[in-house]
C-alpha positions as CSV (number, residue, x, y, z in Angstrom):
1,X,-14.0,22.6,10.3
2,X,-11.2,23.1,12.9
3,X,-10.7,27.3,13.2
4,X,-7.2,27.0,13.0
5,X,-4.0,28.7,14.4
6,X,-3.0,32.1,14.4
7,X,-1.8,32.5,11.4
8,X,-3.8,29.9,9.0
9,X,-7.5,29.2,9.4
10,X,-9.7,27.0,7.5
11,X,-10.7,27.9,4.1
12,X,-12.1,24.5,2.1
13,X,-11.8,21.0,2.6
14,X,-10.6,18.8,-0.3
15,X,-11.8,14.9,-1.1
16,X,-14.1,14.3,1.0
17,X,-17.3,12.6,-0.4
18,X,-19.1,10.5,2.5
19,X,-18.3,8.7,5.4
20,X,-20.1,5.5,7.2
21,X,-23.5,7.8,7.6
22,X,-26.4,6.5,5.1
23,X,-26.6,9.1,2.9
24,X,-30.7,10.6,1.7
25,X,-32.1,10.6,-1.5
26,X,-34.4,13.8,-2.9
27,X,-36.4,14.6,-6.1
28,X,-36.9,18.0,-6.9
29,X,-40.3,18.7,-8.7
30,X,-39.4,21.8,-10.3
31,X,-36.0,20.6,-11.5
32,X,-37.0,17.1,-12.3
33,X,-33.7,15.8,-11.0
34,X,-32.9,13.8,-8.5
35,X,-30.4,14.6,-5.6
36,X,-28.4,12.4,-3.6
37,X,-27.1,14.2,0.0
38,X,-24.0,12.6,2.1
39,X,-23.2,13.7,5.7
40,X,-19.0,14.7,6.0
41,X,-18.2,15.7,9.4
42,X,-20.5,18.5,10.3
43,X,-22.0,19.3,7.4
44,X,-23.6,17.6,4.6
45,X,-22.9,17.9,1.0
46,X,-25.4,17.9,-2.2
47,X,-24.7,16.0,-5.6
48,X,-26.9,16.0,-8.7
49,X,-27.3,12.1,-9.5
50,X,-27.4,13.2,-13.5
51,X,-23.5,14.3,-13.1
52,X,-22.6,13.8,-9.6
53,X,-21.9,17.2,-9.9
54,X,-21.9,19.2,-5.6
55,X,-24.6,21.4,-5.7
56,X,-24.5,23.0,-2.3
57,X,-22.3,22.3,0.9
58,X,-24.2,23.2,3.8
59,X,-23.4,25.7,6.9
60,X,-21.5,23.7,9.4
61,X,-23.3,22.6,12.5
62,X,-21.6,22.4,16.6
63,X,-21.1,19.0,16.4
64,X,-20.6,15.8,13.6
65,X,-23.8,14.6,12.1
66,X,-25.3,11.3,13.5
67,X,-27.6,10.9,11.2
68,X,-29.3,12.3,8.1
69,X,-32.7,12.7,6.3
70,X,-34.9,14.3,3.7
71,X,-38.1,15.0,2.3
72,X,-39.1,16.9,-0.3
73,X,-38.7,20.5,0.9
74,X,-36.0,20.3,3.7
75,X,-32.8,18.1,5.1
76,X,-32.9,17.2,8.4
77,X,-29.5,16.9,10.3
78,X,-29.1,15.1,13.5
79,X,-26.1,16.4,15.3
80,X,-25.8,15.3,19.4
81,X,-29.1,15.9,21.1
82,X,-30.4,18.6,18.4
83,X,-32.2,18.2,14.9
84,X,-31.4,20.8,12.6
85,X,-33.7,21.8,9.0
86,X,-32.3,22.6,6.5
87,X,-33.7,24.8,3.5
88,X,-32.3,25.3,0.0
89,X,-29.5,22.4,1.0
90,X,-27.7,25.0,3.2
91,X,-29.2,27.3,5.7
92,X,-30.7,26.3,8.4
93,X,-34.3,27.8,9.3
94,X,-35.2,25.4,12.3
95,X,-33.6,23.6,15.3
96,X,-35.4,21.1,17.4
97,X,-34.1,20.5,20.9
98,X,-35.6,17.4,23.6
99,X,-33.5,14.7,23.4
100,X,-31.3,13.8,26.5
101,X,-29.1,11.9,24.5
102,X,-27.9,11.8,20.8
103,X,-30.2,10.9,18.1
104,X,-29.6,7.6,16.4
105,X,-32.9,7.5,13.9
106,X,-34.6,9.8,11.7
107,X,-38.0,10.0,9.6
108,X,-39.9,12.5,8.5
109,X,-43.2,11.6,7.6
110,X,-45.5,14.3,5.7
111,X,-45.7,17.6,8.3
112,X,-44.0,15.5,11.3
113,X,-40.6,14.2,11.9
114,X,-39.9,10.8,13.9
115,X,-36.7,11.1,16.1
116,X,-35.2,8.1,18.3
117,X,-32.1,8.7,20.4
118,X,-30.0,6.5,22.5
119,X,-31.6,6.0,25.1
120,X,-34.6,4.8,23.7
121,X,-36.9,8.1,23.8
122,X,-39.2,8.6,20.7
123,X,-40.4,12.1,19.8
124,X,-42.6,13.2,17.1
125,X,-42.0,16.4,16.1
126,X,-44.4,19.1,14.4
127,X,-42.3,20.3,11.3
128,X,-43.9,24.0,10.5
129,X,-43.9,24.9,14.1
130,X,-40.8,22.6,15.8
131,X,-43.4,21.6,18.5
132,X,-43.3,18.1,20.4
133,X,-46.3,16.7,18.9
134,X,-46.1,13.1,21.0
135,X,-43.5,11.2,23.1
136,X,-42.7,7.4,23.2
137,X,-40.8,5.7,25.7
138,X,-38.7,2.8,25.4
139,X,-37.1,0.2,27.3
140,X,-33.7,-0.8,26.0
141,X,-33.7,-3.6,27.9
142,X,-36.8,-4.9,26.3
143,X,-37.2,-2.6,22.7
144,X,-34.4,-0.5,22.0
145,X,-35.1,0.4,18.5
146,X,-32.8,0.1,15.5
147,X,-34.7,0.9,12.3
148,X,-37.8,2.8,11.4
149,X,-40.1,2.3,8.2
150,X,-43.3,3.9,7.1
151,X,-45.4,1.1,5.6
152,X,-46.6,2.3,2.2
153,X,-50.8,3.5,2.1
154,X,-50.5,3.4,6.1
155,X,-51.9,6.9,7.4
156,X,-49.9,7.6,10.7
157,X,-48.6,4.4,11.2
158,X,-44.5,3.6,11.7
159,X,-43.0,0.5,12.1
160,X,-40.0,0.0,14.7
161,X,-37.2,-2.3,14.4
162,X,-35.4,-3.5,17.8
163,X,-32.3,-4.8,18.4
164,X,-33.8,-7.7,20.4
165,X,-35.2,-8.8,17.0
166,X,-39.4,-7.9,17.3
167,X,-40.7,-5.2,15.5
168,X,-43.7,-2.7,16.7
169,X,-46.4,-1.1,14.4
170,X,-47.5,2.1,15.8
171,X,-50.2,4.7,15.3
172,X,-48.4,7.8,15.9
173,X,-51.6,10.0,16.1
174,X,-53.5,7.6,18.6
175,X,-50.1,7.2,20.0
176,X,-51.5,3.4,20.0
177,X,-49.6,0.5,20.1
178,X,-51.1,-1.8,17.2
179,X,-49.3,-4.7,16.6
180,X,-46.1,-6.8,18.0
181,X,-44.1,-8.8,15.8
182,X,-42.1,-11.8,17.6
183,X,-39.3,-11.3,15.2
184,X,-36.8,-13.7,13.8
185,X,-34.4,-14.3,16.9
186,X,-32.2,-11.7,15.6
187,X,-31.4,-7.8,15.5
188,X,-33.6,-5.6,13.1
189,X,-30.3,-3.7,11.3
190,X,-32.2,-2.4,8.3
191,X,-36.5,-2.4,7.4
192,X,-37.6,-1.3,3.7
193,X,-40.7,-0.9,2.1
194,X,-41.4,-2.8,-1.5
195,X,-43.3,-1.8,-4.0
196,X,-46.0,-3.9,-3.0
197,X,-48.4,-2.6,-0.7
198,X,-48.7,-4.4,3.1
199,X,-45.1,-5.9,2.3
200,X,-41.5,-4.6,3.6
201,X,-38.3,-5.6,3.6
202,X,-36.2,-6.9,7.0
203,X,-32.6,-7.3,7.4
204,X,-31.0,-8.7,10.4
205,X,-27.5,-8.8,12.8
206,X,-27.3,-12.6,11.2
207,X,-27.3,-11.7,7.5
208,X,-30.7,-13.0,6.9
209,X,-33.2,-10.8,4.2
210,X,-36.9,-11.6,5.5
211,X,-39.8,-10.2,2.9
212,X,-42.4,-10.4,5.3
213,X,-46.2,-9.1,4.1
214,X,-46.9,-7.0,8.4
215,X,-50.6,-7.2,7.0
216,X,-50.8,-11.1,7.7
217,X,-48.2,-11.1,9.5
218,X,-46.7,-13.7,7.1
219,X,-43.2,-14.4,5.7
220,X,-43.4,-14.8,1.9
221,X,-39.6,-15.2,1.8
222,X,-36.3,-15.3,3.0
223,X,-32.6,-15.1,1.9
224,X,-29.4,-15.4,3.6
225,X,-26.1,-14.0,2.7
226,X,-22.7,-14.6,4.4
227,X,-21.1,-10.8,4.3
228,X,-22.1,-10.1,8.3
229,X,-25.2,-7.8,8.9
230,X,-27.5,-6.5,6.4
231,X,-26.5,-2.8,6.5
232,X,-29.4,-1.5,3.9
233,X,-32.2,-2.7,1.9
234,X,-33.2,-0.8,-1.3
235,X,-36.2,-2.6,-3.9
236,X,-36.1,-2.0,-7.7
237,X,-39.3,-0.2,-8.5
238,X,-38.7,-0.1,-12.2
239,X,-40.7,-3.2,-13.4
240,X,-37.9,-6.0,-12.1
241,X,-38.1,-7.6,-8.8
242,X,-34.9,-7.2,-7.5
243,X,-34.2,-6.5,-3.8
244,X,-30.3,-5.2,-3.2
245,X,-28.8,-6.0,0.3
246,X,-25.5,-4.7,1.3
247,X,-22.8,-5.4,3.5
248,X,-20.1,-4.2,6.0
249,X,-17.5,-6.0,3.8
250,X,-18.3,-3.9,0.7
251,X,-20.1,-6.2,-1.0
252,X,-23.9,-5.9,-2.8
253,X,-26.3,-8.9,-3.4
254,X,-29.0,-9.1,-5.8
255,X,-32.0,-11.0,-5.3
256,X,-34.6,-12.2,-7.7
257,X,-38.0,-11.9,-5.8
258,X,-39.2,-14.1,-8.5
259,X,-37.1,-17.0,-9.0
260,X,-36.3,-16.5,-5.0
261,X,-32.1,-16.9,-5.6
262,X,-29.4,-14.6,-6.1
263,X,-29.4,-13.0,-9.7
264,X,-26.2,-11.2,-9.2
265,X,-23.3,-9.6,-6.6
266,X,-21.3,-6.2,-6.8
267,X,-17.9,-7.2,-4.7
268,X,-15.8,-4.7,-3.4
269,X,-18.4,-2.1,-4.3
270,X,-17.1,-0.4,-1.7
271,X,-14.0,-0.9,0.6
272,X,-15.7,-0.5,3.6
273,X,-19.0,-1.0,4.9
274,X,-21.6,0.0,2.6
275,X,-23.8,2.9,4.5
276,X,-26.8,2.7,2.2
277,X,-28.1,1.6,-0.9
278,X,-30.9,3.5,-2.7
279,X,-32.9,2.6,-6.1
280,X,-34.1,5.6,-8.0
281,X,-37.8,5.4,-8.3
282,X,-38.4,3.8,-12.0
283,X,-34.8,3.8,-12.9
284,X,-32.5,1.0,-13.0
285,X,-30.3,3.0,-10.8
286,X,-28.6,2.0,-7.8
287,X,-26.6,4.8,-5.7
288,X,-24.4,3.5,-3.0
289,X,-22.2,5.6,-0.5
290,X,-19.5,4.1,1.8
291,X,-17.2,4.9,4.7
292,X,-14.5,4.8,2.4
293,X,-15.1,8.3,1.0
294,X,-17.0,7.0,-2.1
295,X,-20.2,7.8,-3.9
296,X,-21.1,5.5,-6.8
297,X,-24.0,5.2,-9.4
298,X,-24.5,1.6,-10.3
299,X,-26.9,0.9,-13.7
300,X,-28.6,-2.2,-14.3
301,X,-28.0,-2.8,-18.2
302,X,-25.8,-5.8,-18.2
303,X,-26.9,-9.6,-19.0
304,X,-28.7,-12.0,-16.1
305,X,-29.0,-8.6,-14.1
306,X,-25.7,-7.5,-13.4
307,X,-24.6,-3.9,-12.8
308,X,-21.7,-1.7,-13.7
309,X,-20.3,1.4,-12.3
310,X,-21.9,4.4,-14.5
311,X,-20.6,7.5,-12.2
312,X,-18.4,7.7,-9.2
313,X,-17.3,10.8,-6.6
314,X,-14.7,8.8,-4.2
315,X,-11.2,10.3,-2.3
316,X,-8.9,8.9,0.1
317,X,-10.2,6.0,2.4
318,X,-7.5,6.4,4.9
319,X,-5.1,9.3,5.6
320,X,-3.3,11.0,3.1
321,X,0.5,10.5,3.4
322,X,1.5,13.5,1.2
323,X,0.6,15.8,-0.9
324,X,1.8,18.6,-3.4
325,X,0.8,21.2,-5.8
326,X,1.0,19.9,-9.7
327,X,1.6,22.5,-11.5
328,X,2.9,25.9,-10.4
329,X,-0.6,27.4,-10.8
330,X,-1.8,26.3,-7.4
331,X,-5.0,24.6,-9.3
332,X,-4.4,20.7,-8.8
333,X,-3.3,19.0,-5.7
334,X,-1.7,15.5,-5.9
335,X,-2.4,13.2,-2.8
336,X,-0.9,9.6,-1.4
337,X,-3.2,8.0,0.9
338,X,-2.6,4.7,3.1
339,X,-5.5,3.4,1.1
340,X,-2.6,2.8,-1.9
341,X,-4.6,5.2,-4.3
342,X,-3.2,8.7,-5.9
343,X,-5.7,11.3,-6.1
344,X,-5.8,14.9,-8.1
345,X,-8.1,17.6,-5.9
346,X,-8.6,21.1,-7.7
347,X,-9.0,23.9,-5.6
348,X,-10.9,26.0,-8.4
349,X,-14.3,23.4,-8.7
350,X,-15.0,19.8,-7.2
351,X,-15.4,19.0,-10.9
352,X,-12.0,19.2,-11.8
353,X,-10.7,16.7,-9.3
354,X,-10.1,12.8,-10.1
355,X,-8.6,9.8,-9.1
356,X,-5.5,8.4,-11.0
357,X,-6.5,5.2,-8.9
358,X,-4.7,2.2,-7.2
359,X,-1.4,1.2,-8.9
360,X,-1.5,-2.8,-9.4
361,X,1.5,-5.5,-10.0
362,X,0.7,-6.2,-13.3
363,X,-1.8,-4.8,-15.3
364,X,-2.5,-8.2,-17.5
365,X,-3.1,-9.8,-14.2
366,X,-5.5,-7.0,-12.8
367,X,-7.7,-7.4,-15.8
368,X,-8.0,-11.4,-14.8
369,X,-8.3,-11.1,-11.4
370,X,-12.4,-11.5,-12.0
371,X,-11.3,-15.3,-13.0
372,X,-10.2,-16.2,-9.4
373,X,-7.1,-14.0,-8.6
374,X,-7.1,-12.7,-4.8
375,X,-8.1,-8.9,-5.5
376,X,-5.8,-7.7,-2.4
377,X,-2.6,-8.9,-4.1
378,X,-2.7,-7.8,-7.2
379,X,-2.4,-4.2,-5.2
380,X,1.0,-1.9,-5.1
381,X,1.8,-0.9,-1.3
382,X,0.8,2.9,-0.3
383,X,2.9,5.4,-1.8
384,X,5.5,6.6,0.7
385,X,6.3,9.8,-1.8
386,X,6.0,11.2,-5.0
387,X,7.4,13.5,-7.7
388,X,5.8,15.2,-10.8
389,X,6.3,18.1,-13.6
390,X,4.0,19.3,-15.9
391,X,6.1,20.1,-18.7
392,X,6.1,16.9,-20.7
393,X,3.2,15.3,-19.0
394,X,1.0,15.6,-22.1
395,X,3.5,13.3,-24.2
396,X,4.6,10.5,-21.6
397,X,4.2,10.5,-17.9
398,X,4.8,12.8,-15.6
399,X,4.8,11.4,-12.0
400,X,7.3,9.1,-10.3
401,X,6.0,7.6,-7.0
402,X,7.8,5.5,-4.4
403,X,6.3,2.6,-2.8
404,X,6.3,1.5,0.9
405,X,8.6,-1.3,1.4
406,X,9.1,-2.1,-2.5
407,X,12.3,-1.7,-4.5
408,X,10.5,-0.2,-8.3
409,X,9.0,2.7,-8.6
410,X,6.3,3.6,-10.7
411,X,5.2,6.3,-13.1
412,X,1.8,7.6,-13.4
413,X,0.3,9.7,-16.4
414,X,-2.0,13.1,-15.1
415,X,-4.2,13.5,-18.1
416,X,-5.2,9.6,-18.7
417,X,-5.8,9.1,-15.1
418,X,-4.0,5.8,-14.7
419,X,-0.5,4.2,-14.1
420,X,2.1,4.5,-16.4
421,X,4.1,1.9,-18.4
422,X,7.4,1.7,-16.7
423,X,8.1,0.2,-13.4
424,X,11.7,1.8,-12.5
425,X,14.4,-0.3,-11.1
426,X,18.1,-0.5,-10.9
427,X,19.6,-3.3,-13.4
428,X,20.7,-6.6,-12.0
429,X,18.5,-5.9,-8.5
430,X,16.7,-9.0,-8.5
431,X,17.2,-10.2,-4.9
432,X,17.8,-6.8,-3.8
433,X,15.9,-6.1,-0.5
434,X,16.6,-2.5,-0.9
435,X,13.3,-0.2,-1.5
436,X,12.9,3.5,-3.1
437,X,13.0,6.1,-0.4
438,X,13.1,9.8,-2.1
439,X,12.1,10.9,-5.4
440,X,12.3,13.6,-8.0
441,X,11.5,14.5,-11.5
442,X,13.5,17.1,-13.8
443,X,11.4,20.5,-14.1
444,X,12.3,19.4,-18.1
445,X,10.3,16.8,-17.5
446,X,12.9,14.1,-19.1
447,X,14.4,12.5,-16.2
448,X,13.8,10.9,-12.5
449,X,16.1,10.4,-9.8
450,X,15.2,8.0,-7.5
451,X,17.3,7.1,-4.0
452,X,17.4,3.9,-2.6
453,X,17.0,2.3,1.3
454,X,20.7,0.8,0.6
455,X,21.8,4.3,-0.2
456,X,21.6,4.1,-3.7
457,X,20.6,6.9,-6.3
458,X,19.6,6.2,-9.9
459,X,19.0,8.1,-12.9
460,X,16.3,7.1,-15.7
461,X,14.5,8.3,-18.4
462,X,11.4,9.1,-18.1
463,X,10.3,8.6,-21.6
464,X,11.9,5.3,-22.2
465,X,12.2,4.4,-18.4
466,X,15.8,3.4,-19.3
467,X,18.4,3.5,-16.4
468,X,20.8,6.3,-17.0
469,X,23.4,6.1,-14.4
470,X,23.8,6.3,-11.1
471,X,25.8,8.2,-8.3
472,X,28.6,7.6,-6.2
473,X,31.5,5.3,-6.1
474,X,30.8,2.0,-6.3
475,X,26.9,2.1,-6.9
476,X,26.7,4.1,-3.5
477,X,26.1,7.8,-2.6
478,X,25.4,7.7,0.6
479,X,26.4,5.2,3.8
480,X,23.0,4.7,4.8
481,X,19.3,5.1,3.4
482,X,18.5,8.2,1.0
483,X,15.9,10.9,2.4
484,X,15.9,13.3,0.0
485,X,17.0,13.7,-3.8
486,X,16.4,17.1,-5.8
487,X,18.1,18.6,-9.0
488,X,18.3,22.4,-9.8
489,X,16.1,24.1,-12.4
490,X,18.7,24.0,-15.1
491,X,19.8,20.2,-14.3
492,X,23.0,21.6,-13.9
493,X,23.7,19.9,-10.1
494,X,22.0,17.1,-7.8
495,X,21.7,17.0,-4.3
496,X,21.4,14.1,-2.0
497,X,20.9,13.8,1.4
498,X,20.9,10.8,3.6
499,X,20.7,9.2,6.6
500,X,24.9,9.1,7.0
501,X,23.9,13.4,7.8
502,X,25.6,14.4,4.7
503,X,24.4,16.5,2.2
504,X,26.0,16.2,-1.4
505,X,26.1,17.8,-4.4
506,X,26.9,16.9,-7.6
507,X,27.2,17.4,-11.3
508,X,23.8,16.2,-13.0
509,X,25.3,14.7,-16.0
510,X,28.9,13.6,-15.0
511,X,27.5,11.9,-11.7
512,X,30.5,13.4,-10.1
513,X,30.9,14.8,-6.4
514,X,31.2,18.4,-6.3
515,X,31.0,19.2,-2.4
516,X,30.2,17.4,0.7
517,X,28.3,19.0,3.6
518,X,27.9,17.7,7.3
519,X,24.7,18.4,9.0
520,X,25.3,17.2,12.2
521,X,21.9,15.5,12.1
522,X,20.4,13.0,9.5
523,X,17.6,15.0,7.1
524,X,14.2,13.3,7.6
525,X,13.1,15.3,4.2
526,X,14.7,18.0,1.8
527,X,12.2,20.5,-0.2
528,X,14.3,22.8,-2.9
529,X,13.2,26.2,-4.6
530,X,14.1,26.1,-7.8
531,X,13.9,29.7,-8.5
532,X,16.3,30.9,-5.9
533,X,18.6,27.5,-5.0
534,X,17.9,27.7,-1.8
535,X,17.8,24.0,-0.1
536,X,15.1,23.7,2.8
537,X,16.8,20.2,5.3
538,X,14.2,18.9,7.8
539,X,17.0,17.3,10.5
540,X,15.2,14.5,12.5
541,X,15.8,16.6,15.9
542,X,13.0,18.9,14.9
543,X,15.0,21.7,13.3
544,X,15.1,23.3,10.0
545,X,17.9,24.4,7.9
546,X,18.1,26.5,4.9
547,X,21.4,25.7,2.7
548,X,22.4,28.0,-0.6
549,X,23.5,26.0,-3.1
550,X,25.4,28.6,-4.7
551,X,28.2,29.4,-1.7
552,X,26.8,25.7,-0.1
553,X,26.5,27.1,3.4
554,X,23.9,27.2,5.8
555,X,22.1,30.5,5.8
556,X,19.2,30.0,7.9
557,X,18.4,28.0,11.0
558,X,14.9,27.3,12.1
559,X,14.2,25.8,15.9
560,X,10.9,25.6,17.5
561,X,9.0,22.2,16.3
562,X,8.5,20.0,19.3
563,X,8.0,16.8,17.3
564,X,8.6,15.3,13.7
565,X,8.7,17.3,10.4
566,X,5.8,15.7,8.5
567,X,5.9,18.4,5.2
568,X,7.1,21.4,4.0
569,X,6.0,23.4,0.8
570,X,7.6,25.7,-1.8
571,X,6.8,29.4,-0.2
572,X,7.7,32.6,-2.4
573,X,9.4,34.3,1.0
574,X,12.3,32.0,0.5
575,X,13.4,34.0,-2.9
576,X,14.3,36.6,0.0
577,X,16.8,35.1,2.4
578,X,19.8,37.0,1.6
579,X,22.8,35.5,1.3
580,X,25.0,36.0,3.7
């Protein structure tokens, strides 16, 4: 975590889940649970698979984690040219240093660890006492390894992948070379052992799935699959043989080892790449973690093999574009992220947080889109900016968001987690290229005022989602594109600001102008506290002024910001600016 300036330092980081590092898999013995651990920046988090409930965050390490581990008593953490064990899921209680260059494989196996970097060096370390039990040298030119595997019943044997395509079964006691595969005239991206003994699982550059028994030295079968690169392997140990193969587009294909053809697929699992994919030994449960911030428990229980989601941890997949406090309690953030979706984060327990999700079109056509609709454009735009209150949000809903380049806006409802029924538009806009711009709801709870691209600024219920009104003479309060709408605490007055660098203010329920202000610069954003009236104007050349709305004058003046005003928040010091 970044330390921070001199005046705010990191505290906690909010929504993040995973990124594109395979995540590990652990079963405690004492707890009979099983644990799934994800790698976020520089340190790793713990979920319990029962609940996806975090269990630990670990202590943070110097650098991001490049790769990630574990066996039964410790986590191992790659992080530039250093391993680091970890005990109890957070502290660290060993550090092995002897790479040159940063380390792209782990594997522990029983008291030693198997560590690959870069540049093709091999080390096998002693776990108890952090000793370099044996070094192996490769040639990238020739072997430059991509994927390790211990073959099942093999006592001290490993077997390397290379991204020249042959694989190497090795004797790390003897430190033997034992036998060379020739390989499939591809790159080894992903090698997995099945529950049958002499036979793993090989997944290459080309999207081809080889089960190949290393024993004979034989290929039993092989599938091919059209997503890119087979990015992990996982077999189902419960009874069934399945084999799951995952992609960098997302996707997950399921293969019947039997009847040697694809039983079943799980598209847009993910958004991303998928990392990894894990079966949980004798469960028909799959666990997958992506780089788009996801973790998701997948169970087998559906006809002809097929999988549903059962539990998910996921947050943004790409920036935030803004957030806000829901709520005056400071408990719940809402967030807007490029990735389209809204998300709630507490700051009291990971628990509490969820995902309101992805607004869509039309909700009749989302729930077809599995009968040959394009899933991408049945999607809403990112939200540009958003609005909520709390007070009625228990009897309709309570957040208004704007969209990026689209003329509705839609409401969302907090406590069902999903969009809301109205999609808010002025009457007779059809054809109107106009979009919504700014944003805010009533601290009743009853109304929205939304401000338009074309200058426009509407009233509606929030209940009904009727259109109550709107501003201005003519259909027009401002000369150029709205940036910021707010109403006062007793919905006695409405401000607008716009790009013409006026600010306004009028009557809330007469819709008639009270007083004009010039700025002198056009707002990029307005933030008002309620409590005190005062009106906080971010002015697009970096400065910040701070209007009453009582004796509408300009009371404070703020310079300093060398570049663009991205937020501003609701601070109690501004109930103390005199006025003056």
């Amino acid at each position: 975590m970044p330390a921070g300036g001199a005046l705010f330092s990191g505290f906690r980081v909010l929504g993040l889940f995973s990124n594109h590092l395979p995540h590990a898999l652990r079963y405690h013995q004492k707890h009979r649970e099983f644990y799934v651990v994800t790698a976020v920046g520089r340190c790793f988090h713990t979920y319990n698979v029962k609940k996806l409930g975090i269990v630990a965050v670990s202590n943070s390490l110097s650098e991001d984690i490049s790769c990630l581990v574990a066996d039964r008593m410790l986590v191992f953490a790659a992080s530039g040219c250093d391993i680091s064990a970890f005990a109890r899921n957070k502290e660290e209680v060993r550090r092995y240093s002897g790479h040159k260059q940063e380390v792209r494989l782990l594997l522990p196996l029983g008291d030693q660890l198997i560590s690959v970097d870069a540049g093709g060096d091999a080390i096998i370390w002693d776990v108890g006492s952090g000793e370099v039990y044996l070094r192996l040298q490769f040639d990238p030119v020739t072997f430059e390894p991509s994927a390790l595997c211990h073959p099942s019943t093999y006592l001290n044997k490993v077997l390397l992948g290379s991204s020249q395509g042959a694989l190497q079964l090795w004797n790390i006691k003897t430190s033997k070379l034992l036998y060379s595969f020739s390989g499939w005239g591809a790159a080894i991206t992903a090698l997995q052992q099945s529950p049958a003994v002499d036979v793993v699982g090989v997944g290459t550059a080309t999207g081809r799935i080889i089960i190949h028994n290393i024993r004979l030295d034989e290929t039993l079968m092989s599938f091919m699959q059209d997503w890119g690169p087979i990015s992990s392997l996982a077999f189902r140990s419960d009874g069934v043989p399945v084999v799951a193969a995952a992609s960098p587009q997302g996707h997950v294909a399921l293969w019947d080892l039997e009847r040697r053809q694809l039983t079943a697929q799980l598209r847009h699992a993910h958004s991303t790449a998928v990392a990894a994919a894990t079966f949980l030994h004798g469960e028909p449960l799959l666990i997958t973690n992506g780089a788009d911030n996801a973790i998701k428990v997948w169970i087998f229980d559906q006809e002809g093999g097929g999988a549903r989601l059962l539990r998910s941890r996921q947050g943004h997949s790409a920036p935030p574009t803004t957030i806000s406090h829901h709520g005056n309690d400071g408990k719940n953030i809402l967030s807007a992220g490029q990735d389209g979706t809204l998300q709630s984060f507490s700051t009291v327990h990971e628990r509490f947080s969820k995902s309101l999700g992805h607004g869509s079109i039309n909700k009749k056509k989302e729930q077809k889109k599995k009968k040959g609709l394009a899933y991408q454009e049945l999607r809403l735009p990112a939200i540009t900016t958003f609005a909520s209150a709390v007070a009625r949000q228990s009897d309709w809903d309570g957040i208004v968001a704007c969209h990026s380049g689209r003329l509705a806006a839609t409401t969302w409802n907090y406590q069902r987690c999903t969009m809301g029924a109205h999609h808010l538009r002025p009457p007779g806009a059809h054809g109107n290229k106009a979009a919504a711009t700014a944003v805010d709801v009533t601290s009743c709870g009853n109304f929205v005022l939304i401000g338009l691209s074309s200058g426009r600024v509407d009233l509606y219920n929030l209940q009904s989602g009727l259109h109550r009104g709107c501003y201005g003479d003519g259909g027009a309060a401002h000369r150029g594109a709205v940036r910021g709408v707010c109403v006062d605490g007793l919905n006695q007055l409405t401000l607008t600001a716009g790009s013409d660098s006026l600010l306004k203010i009028w009557r809330f329920r007469s819709k008639k102008q009270e007083a004009e202000l010039q700025l002198g610069t056009a707002p990029a954003s307005m933030l008002l506290h309620r409590e005190s009236g005062m009106l906080a104007l971010a002015l697009d050349d970096f400065m910040i002024i701070v209007v009453d709305t009582a004796t509408r004058r300009v009371v404070r003046k703020f310079h300093g910001h060398g570049g663009k005003i991205n937020d501003m928040v609701r601070p109690s010091m501004l109930t103390g600016l005199n006025r003056k």
